[in-house]
N, C-alpha and C positions, 0 to 999 in steps of 0.2 A: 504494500500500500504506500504510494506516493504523498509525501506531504509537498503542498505549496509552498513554495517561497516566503509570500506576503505572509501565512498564517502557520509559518514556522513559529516554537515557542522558544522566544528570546526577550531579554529586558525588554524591549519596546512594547510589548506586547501582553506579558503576563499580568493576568488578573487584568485585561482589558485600561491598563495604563495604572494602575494602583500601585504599585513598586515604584515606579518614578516618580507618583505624585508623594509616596511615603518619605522615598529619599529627600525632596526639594522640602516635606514638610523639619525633616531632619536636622536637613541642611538649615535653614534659615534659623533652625533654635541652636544651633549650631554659633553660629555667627552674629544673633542677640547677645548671645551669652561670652561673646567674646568682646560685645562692646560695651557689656556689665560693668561698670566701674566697682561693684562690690566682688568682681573675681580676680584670681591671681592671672594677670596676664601673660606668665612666663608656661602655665599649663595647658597644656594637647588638650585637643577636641578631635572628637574624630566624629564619623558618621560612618556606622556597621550595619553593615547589608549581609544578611544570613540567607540562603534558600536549598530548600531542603527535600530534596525528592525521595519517595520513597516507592520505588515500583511493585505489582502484584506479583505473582509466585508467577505467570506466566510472562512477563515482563513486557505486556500487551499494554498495559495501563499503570498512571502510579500518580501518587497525590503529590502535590506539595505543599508549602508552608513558604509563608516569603516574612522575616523578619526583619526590621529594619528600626534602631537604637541612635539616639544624639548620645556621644557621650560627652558632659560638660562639665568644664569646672564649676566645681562647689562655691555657694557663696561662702567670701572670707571671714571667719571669725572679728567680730567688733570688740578691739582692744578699749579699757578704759580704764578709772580709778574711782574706789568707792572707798570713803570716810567711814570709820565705824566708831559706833561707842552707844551708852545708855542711856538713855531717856531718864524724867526724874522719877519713875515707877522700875527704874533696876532693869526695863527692859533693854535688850540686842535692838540694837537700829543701824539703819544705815542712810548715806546717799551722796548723789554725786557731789555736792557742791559742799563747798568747804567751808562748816559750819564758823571758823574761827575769822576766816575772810571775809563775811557776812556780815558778823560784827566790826570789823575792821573799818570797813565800808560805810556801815551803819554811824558811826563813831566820826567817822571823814565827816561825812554830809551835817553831821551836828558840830562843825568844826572843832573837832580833837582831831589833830594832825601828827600825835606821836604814837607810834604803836604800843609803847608801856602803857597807857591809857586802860589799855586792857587785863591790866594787873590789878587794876585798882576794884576790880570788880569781885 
């Protein structure tokens, strides 16, 4: 049995254009993700295109599978600094801003311009 040309099975054609549209859908998350300023730019991206034929015991017929994976840099870990200490209930607290700078500031704008100021309290 003669197969045609045109309707040979080859990427252009499997699953009636669905592999290529997976691939370009790949690619483009692909290539977002490379212009993520939250990923590391120095890491590979690839786009994996799997297909998987598995033919029947007469090897007349056989199924496949067509997989197709962005693989993308992770977004980067967000470095910071957190203050800790007690609340006046003996409680664990925490937060980003620098509760001693705060008053610092506070102390500025009520013109105390020496930072011993803060001893006095």
């Amino acid at each position: 049995m003669g197969i045609e040309e045109e309707k040979k099975f080859s990427l252009e054609n499997i699953g009636n254009g669905a592999t290529i549209e997976r691939f370009n859908l790949a690619l483009q998350e692909v290539l977002d993700n490379i212009q993520d300023l939250n990923t590391d730019p120095k890491k590979a991206r690839k786009v994996v295109m799997t297909v998987t034929i598995v033919p029947d015991e007469d090897r007349g017929v056989g199924r496949y599978l067509i997989d197709v994976a962005a693989k993308t840099a992770p977004i980067k870990p967000h470095p910071g600094r957190v203050f800790l200490g007690r609340n006046s209930r003996g409680k664990g607290v925490a937060t980003e801003d620098n509760p001693v700078q705060a008053e610092m500031t506070e102390l500025m704008q009520q013109g105390e311009t020496k930072i011993y100021a803060l001893a006095k309290e």
